[in-house]
C-alpha positions as CSV (number, residue, x, y, z in Angstrom):
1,X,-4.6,-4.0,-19.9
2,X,-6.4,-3.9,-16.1
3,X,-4.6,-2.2,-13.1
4,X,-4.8,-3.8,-9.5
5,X,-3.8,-1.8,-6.4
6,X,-2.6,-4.0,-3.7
7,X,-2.2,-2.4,0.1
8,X,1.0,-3.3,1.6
9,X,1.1,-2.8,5.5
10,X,4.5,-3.6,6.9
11,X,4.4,-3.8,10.4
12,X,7.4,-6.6,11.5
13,X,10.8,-6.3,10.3
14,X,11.0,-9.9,10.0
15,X,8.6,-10.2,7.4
16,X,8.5,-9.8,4.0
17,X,6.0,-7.6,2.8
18,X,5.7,-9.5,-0.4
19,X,5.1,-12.6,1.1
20,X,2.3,-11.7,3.4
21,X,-1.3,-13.5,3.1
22,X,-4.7,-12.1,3.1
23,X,-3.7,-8.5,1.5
24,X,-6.6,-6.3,0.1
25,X,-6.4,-6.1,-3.7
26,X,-8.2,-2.9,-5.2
27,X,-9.3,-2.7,-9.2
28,X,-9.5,1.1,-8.3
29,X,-6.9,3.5,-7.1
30,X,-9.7,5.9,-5.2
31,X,-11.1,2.6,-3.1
32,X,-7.1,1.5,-2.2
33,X,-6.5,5.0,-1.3
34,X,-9.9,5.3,1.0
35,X,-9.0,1.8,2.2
36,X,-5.5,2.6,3.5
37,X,-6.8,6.5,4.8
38,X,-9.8,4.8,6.8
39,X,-6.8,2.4,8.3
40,X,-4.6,5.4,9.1
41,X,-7.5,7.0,10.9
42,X,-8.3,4.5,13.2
43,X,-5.0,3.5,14.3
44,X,-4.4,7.6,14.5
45,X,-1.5,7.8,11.7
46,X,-0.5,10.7,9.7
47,X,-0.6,9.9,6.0
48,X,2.2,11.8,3.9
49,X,2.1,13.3,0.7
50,X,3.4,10.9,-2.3
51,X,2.8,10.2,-5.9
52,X,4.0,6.7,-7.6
53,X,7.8,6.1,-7.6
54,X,10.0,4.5,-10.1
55,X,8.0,0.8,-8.8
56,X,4.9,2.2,-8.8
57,X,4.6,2.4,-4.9
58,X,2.2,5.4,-3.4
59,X,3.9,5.4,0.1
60,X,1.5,6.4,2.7
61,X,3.4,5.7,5.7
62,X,7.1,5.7,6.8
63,X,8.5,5.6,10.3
64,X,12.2,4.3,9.4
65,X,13.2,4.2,13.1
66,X,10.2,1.2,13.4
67,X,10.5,-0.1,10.3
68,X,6.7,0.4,9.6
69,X,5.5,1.3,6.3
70,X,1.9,1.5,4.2
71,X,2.5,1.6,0.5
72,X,-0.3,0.7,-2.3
73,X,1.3,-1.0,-5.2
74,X,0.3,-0.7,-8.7
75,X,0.4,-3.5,-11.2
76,X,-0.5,-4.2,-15.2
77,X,-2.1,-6.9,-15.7
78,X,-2.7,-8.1,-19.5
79,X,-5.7,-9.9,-20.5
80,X,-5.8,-11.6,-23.5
């Protein structure tokens, strides 16, 4: 069994984070989580405190009035 870590960055309402191309994909939590902080420092965003929900989302980011939201995903995958 591997875990992936794919970076979700949902900037439009009108789009469906899952359906978005080009997203980074991470075999290592750290390197998402460095990924997505490096992101929040440039465009100047305050990352909140979070652990993995109930979908195994780490939510970085969430301005509800905007819609915008950063969340790292985690997925099983199993390799026979």
């Amino acid at each position: 069994m591997v875990f992936i870590y794919i970076i979700r960055l949902f900037w439009k309402p009108v789009v469906n984070p899952l359906l978005i191309e080009n997203v980074p994909i991470f075999v290592e939590f750290t390197k998402a989580l460095e990924y997505v902080t490096e992101y929040m420092e440039i465009h100047q965003l305050q990352p909140k405190e979070n652990t993995f929900d109930h979908q195994n989302r780490y939510y970085l980011y969430e301005d509800f009035i905007a819609e915008h939201f950063i969340w790292i995903e985690k997925h099983e995958i199993n390799i026979l």
